[in-house]
N, C-alpha and C positions, 0 to 999 in steps of 0.2 A: 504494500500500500504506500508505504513511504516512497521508492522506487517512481510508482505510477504520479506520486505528488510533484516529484522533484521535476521528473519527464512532464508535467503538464507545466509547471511552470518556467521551464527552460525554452519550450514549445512559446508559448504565450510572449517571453521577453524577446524571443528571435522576430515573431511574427508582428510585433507593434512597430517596427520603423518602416514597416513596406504598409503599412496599415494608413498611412498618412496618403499616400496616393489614393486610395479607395474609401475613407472615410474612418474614422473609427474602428478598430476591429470589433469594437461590441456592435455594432450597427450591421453588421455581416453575419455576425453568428450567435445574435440573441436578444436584440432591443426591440423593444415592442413600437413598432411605428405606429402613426396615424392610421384610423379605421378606412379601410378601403373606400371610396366612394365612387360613383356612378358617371359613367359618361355622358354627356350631354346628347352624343349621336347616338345616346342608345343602343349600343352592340347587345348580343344576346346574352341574358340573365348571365351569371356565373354559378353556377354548384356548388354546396358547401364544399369546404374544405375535406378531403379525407381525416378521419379520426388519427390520432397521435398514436392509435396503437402501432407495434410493431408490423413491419411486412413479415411475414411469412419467407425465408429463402428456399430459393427453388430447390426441390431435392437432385438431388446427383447419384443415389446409391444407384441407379440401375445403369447408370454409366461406366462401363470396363476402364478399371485404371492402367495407364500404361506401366512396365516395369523395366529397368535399368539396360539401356542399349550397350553401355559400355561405361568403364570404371578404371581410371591409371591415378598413377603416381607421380608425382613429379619428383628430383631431386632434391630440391631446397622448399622452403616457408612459402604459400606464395604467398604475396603483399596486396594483389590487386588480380582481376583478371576481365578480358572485355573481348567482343566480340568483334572484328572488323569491317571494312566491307564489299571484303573480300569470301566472308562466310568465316574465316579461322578464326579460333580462338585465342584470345595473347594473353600470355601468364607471366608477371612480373614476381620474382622470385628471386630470393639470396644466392642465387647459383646461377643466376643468368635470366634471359629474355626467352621467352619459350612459345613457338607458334605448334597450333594441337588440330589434329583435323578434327571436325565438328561432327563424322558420321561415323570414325571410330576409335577415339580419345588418341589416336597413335599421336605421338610429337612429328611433328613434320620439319621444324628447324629449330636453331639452339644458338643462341650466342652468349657465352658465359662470360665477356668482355662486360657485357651490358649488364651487370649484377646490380640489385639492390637501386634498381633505376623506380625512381617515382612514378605517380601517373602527371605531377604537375610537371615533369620533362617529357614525357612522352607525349607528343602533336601531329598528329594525324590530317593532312594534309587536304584539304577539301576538293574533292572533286575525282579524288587519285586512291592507287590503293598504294600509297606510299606513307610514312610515318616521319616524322623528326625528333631527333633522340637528342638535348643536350647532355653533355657530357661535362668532367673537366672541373675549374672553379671557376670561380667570379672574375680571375683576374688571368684564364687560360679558359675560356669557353669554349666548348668544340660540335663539329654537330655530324651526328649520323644518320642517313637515308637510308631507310631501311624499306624492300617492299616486303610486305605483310602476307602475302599470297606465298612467295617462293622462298623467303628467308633473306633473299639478295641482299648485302650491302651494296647501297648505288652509290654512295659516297661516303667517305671519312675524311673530314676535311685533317686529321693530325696525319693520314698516309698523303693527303695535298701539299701537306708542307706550311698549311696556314696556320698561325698562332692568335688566339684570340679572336673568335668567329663574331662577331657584334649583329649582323644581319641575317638572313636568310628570306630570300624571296622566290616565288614561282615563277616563271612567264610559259605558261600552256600550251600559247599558241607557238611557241618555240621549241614545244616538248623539252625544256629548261630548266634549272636551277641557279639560280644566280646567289653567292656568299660575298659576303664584304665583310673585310678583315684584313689583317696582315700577311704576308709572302713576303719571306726574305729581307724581313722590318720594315718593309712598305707595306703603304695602307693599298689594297687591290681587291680587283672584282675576277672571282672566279666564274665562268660557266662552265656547266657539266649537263651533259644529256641524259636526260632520264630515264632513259632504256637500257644504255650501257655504260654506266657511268663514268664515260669518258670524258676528259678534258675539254671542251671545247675550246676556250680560250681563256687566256688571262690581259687584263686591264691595271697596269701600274700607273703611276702619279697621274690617272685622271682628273682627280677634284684639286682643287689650285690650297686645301688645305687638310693639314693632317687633322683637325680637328671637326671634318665633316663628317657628317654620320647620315645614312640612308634612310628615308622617311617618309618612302612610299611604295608600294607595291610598281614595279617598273611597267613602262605598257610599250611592245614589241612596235615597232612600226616601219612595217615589213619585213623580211628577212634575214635582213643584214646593221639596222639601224635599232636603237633602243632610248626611249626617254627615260632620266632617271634625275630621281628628287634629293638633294639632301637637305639637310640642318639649314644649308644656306645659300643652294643652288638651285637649278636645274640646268639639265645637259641632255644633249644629243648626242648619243655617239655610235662611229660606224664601230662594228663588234667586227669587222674580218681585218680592217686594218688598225685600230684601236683610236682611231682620231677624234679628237671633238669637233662636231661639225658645225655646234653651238653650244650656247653657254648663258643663262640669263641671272641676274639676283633676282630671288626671291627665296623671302625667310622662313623657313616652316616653323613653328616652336615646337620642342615638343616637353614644353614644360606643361602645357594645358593640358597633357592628356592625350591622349584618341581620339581620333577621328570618326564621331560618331555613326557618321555615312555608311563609315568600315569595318565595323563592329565581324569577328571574326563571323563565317557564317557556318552554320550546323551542320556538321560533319554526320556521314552516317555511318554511325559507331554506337555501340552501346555498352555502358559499364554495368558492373553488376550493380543489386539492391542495395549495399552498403558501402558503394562505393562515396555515397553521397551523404553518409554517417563521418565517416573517415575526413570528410573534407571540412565539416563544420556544423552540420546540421541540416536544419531544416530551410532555410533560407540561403545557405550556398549552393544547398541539394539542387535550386530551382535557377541556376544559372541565367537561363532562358530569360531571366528578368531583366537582363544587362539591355534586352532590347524591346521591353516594352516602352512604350512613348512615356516620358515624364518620369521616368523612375532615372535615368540617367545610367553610369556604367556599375550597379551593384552585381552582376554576374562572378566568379570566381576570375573566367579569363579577364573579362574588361577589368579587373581589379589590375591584375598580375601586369596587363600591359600599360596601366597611366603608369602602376607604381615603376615597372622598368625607364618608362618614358620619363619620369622626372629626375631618373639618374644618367641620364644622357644619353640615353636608348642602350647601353652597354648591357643592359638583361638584367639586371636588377639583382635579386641573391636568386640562387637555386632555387631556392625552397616556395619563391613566391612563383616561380615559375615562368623562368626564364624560356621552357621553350616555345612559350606561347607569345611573349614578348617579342620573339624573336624574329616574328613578321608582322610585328604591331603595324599600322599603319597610321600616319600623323597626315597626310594628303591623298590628294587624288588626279591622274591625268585622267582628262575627258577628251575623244576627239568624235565631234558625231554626224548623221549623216549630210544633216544640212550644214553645214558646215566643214567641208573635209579638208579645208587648207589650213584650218586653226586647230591648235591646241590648246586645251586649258588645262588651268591648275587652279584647285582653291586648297585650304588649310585651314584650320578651323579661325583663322582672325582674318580671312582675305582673299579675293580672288583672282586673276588674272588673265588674260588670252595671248597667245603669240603664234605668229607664222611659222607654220609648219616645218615649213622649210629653211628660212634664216633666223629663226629666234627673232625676228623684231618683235615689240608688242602692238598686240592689235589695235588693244585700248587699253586704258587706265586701270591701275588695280584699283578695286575696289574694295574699304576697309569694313570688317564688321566690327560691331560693339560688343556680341558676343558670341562666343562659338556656333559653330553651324549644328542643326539639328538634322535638316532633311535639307536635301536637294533636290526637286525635279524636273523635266525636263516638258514643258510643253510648247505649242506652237507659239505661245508671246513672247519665250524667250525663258530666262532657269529661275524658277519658283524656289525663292531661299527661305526656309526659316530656322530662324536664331533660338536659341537656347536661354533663358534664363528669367526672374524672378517673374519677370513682365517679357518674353518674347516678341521679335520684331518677324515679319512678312513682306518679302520686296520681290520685284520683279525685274529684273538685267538682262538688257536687248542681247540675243548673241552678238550683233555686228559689232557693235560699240559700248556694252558694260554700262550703259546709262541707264539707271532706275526708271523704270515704264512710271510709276507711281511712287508717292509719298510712302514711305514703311508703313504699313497696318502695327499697330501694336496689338500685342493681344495679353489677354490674363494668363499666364504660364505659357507651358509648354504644348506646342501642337500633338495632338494624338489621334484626328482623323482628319481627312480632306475626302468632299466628294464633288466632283464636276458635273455642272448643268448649263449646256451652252455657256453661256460669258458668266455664269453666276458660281462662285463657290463655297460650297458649304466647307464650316471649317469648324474644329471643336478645340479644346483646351483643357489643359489641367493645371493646379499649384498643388506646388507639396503640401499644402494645409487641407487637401483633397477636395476643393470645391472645383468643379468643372461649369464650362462655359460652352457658349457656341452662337456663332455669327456667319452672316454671308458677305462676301467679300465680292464687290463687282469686278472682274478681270482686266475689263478695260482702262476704270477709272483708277481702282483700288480702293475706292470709296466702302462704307460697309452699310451694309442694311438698317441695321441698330446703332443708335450713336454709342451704345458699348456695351461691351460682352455680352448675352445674356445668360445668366446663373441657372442652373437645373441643376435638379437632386439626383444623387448617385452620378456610377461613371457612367461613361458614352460608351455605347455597345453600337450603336449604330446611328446613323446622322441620312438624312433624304430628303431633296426639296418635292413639292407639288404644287401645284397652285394656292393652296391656302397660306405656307410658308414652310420651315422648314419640321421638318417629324422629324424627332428624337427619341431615342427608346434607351433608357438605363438601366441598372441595376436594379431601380428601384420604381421608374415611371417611361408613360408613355403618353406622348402631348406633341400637338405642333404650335410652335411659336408665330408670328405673325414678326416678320424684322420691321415693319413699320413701325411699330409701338413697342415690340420687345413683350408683349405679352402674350401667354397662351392665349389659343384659337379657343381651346374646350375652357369652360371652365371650370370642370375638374377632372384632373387624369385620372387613367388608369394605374393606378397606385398595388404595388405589391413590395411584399418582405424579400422576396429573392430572387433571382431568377436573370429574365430577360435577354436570355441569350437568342437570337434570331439567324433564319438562312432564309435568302430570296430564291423563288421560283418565279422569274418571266415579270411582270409586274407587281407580284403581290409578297409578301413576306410571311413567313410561318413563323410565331415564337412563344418560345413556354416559361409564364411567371406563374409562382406562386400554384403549382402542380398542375395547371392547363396548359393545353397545348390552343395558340390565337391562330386566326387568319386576318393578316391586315391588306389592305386594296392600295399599295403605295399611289396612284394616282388622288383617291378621292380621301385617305387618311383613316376611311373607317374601318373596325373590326370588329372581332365576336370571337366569343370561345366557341371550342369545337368539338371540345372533347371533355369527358367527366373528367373528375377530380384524379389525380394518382400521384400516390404520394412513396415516395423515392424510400426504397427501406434504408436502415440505418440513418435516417434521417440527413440522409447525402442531397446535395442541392446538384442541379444538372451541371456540367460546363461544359457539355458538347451536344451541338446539332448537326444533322445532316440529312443529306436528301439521299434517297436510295431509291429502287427502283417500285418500290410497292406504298410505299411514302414516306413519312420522317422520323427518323430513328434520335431519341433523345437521350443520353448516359450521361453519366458518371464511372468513380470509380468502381464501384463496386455492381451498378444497378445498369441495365439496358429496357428500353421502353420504344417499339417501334407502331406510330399510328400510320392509317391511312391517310387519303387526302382529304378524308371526310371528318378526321379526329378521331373515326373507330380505333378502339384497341387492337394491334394484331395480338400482341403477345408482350409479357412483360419479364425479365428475368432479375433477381436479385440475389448475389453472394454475399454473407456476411462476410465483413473483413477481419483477417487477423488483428491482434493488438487494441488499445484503446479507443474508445468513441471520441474523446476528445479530440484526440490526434488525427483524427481522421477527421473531425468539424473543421479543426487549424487547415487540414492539408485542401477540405472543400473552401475553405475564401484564399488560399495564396492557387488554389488549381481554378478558378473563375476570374478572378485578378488576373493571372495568366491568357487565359482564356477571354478573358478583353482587350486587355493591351495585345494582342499576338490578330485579334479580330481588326482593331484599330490603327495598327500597323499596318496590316493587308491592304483596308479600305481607304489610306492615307497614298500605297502607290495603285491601287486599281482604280481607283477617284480620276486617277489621271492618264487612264490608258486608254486606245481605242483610237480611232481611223481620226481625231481633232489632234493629236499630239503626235509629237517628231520623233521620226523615226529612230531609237536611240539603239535597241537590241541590236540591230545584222551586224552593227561592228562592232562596240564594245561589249557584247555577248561572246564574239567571234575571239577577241585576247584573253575570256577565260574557261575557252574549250582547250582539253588536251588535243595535241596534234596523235595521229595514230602511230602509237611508237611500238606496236607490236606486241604488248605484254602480254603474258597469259591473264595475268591478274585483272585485266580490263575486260578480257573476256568473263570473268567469275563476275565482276561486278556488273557487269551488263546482262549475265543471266539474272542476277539475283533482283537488279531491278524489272526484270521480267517477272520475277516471279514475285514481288514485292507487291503487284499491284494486284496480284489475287490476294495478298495477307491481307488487304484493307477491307477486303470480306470477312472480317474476322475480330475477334478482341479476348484477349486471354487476360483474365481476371487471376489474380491472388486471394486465396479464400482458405476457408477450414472446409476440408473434404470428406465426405462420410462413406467409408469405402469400407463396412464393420470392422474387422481387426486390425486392419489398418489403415485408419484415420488420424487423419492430422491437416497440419499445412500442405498447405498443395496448389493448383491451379488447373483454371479451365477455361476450356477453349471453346467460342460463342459464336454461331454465325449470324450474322449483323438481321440477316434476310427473314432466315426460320424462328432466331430465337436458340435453336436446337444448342444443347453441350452435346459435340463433336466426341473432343478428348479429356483426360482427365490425367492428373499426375500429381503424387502423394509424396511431398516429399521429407516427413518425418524431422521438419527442423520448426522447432518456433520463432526462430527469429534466421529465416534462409538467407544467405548469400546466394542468390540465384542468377542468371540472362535467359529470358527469355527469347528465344530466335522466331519471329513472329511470320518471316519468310520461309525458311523452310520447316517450322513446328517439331523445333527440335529448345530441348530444357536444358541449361546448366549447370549445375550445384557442386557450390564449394561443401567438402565435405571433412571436414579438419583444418588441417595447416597446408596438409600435401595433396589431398586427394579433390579431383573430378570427378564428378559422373555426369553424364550424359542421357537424356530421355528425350522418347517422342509422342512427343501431346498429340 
């Protein structure tokens, strides 16, 4: 009991500082709000509430559990173990780095070099089925390319010759790896191909000072030529003969921090269940946060790379995680399609353009006041917004960098945009968690409302129609009028939870408050649709989706799929292992996610589609790998083949009831039937497990040395 006290209350102090972006954490998971009241348009009655009693969870006994495929040993402790995406298994251990094949525990490669390596060194390289391994100390950093698939070392920059590695970068479309570091006491640029990790070429006293450091992911341009950023440059240079063919000032800082634009992007990798115990809790667990709008870089990696960034991009110590710092990004080249003789560069305090060709500048740099938050790209030219207490909104011709319009200020931090003809809907947050939302004319820059207007809860979703703009939160659902800043209804649709929404065609489907609505985004009106149903364990939704029979609503533990009429098809709920509390905590930091992660999305699809410039076919094109032949691309090319039948599926963690042996376990749910598929027992109360959700195959650490292997 004491135990479960301590664990609620560690829970509780981790989850109050993320609670400020969403309101209160007691307001999420147990303040009795205002009594619902009535729309003014009338939608259809609402149904009581379901009773507070318990759900019932579905039984499972008549489900065959699966039994142990295979069972090894490893030599040494492991320390960590993850899935790649490549399908292998990687087990970090005091005896070495150990890759396992996943269909019969056998070890498929072994590098006992790499002993006693962290997971905050180990970085898995997006896109690729390559890893990067620092090595070394603080003041001798080194770095290892490892593929994951074959065991390959593709580089060791200490058999390079280089001492003290400070960068590491990709370039894709060069099938490429570019190091910047030291050779033979000069500061130099390595490339190396990443299929045979051969030399490409080496770059000495390029940058005109020892004291420049690299501070942007480079962007190929062409074959033979490479733009690259440091601390206090930019350069152009030929790579076959090493010449600079240009050269401009401009400062990146990278004392700010990160480049919020560049926030590392999500590798597909999976660590086990406690891998995210080990890291700090509950709140590093959810990384994912570094890139919800308004919360800023709280993630483990965005931590590890401001803090390397403030020690001079040198990587900071070990331990915070240097190898993820290790291609922090502080800028960004832009070259795009209407525009293809220009180059740009912005940094989070300023922007710039210059000719492609000679480095002259096109236009004026332009300064910010404060860091960049988002950058997009539409046909008036690049939509910037700025970061901070009060955030600014400007618009910068491409030809000439002159502000179309006056800055919009806005109350915080942007966290949605949606585009309607010249009109933009725009939403906000402040750290104090009040949220806002205005329309911004495109042409003018003028805004609808002469300021903010304030709504309760966060923004899940933002849409104009003719009455003005519908907003749907956490907590309500109302359209504002920007002429006056006041609601259209005079009283919303008000609920305690909920309000997660997916569009169908013009209308929107969403479930507050244990119904499932239909809203008519043109005309603003809605209605429930569906009885009452009420999530067992008393788990609130944070996920919708549209399937082929109709819309399927979950949580962790609960699946609920209606028709398009609101009928029930079927409902399925697993009790969860461990405490109810913890599992209320894990429901408002997994719908906070699940907003901000909604919010994000609808900030760049706001702004997509046949009205905006065409920006994909070429800077999409710098960060596709070129076909370098690997087998390992072929594994990852299957598995994303077959990835896209897992998302017919969702394997829950639960207590299984299998008679004599019962325990912890998991099950596997098809989105469509309802049906449990498979079943597997895995006899631990608190599992280290991966769950491999593409090929339906289970992990389990089992000791200090032991694997096993199952197929759900």
């Amino acid at each position: 009991m004491k135990k479960l006290y301590i664990l609620s209350a560690c829970m509780l102090s981790l989850a109050i500082p993320v609670s400020a972006q969403f309101g209160k954490l007691k307001n999420l998971v147990g303040k009795k709000d205002k009594p619902q009241q009535e729309n003014t348009q009338a939608p259809a009655a609402k149904e009581s509430p379901a009773s507070a009693e318990e759900v019932d969870a579905t039984n499972t006994s008549n489900v065959a559990s699966s039994g142990k495929s295979w069972s090894m040993q490893t030599d040494g402790s492991i320390d960590w173990f993850r899935l790649s995406p490549t399908g292998k298994l990687i087990a970090g251990t005091n005896q070495g780095l150990v890759g396992i094949e996943p269909n019969s525990g056998k070890v498929a490669w072994k590098h006992e070099f790499l002993k006693n390596i962290s997971r905050t060194n180990y970085n898995p390289i997006s896109g690729s089925p390559f890893i990067a391994i620092v090595t070394g100390s603080i003041f001798n950093m080194q770095q290892v390319i490892l593929d994951v698939s074959s065991g390959k070392i593709i580089a060791n920059t200490t058999e390079l010759g280089m001492k003290m590695v400070n960068k590491r970068y990709t370039v894709p479309s060069l099938g490429g790896i570019l190091f910047s570091g030291y050779l033979n006491n000069q500061p130099s640029l390595v490339f190396i191909d990443a299929a045979s990790g051969e030399k490409k070429w080496v770059l000495s006293k390029v940058f005109d000072s020892n004291s420049e450091v690299m501070a942007a992911k480079p962007l190929a341009d062409g074959s033979n030529t490479m733009l690259i950023a440091t601390n206090k440059r930019l350069y152009k240079i030929d790579v076959s003969s090493g010449n600079v063919i240009w050269k401009a000032d401009f400062k990146t800082s990278i004392e700010e921090g990160t480049l919020a634009t560049e926030v590392a992007e999500e590798v597909d990798e999976k660590e086990s269940t406690k891998a995210d115990e080990k890291k700090g809790g509950l709140m590093k667990s959810l990384g994912g946060l570094a890139k919800v709008p308004g919360l800023g870089s709280v993630g483990s990696a965005a931590g590890a790379a401001n803090s390397a960034g403030k020690m001079g991009a040198m990587g900071g110590s070990m331990k915070d995680g240097a190898a993820v710092s290790a291609d922090a990004a502080y800028g960004k080249f832009l070259i795009l399609d209407n525009q293809p003789n220009v180059v740009y560069y912005y940094s989070n305090q300023q922007m710039s353009a210059f000719d492609r060709s000679t480095g002259a500048p096109v236009w004026q740099t332009v300064k910010f006041s404060d860091p960049v938050s988002q950058v997009l790209y539409d046909e008036r030219g690049f939509l910037i917004a700025t970061d901070d207490k009060r955030a600014d909104l400007m618009l910068l011709d491409y030809k000439t960098g002159v502000q179309k319009w006056k800055p919009v200020s806005l109350r915080g931090r942007v966290t949605a945009l949606k585009l309607k003809g010249n009109s933009l809907a725009i939403a906000s947050a402040k750290e104090s968690g009040n949220n806002y939302i205005n329309i911004v004319d495109m042409n003018s820059g003028s805004t609808a409302a002469k300021s903010d207007m304030k709504v309760s809860g966060y923004v899940m979703d933002i849409k104009q129609n003719n009455s003005g703009l519908i907003y749907r939160t956490d907590r309500e659902l109302n359209i504002q009028d920007p002429a006056t800043g006041k609601d259209v209804w005079q009283k919303a649709l008000q609920y305690k939870r909920g309000g997660i929404g997916v569009d169908k065609g013009n209308k929107s489907y969403f479930f507050a408050d244990n119904q499932l609505y239909l809203m008519d985004n043109d005309s603003g009106e809605y209605k429930a649709i569906s009885k009452s149903l009420k999530f067992g364990g008393d788990e609130t939704p944070n996920a919708i989706e549209l399937r082929e029979k109709g819309i399927l609503v979950s949580s962790s533990q609960n699946m609920a799929l209606f028709d398009w009429e609101g009928n029930l098809i079927y409902n399925i709920y697993q009790k969860a292992p461990g405490t109810s509390l913890a599992n209320k905590i894990m429901n408002v930091t997994a719908i906070a996610v699940s907003a901000g992660n909604s919010a994000s999305h609808g900030f760049q699809a706001g702004l997509s589609g046949p009205n905006t410039t065409s920006y994909n076919s070429n800077m999409a094109a710098s960060d596709r790998w070129s076909n370098i032949g690997s087998a390992a691309f072929s594994d990852m090319k299957r598995r994303f083949t077959a990835s896209q039948d897992a998302k017919n599926y969702k394997t829950i963690l639960t207590s299984v009831d299998n008679g004599e042996d019962s325990g912890y376990g998991l099950v596997r749910v098809n989105k469509d039937t309802g049906k449990i598929e498979g079943k597997v027992v895995l006899n631990d109360k608190k599992p280290d497990y991966i769950s491999d959700d593409t090929d339906n195959l289970v992990f389990l650490k089992d000791g200090n040395k032991n694997l096993i292997g199952y197929k759900l």
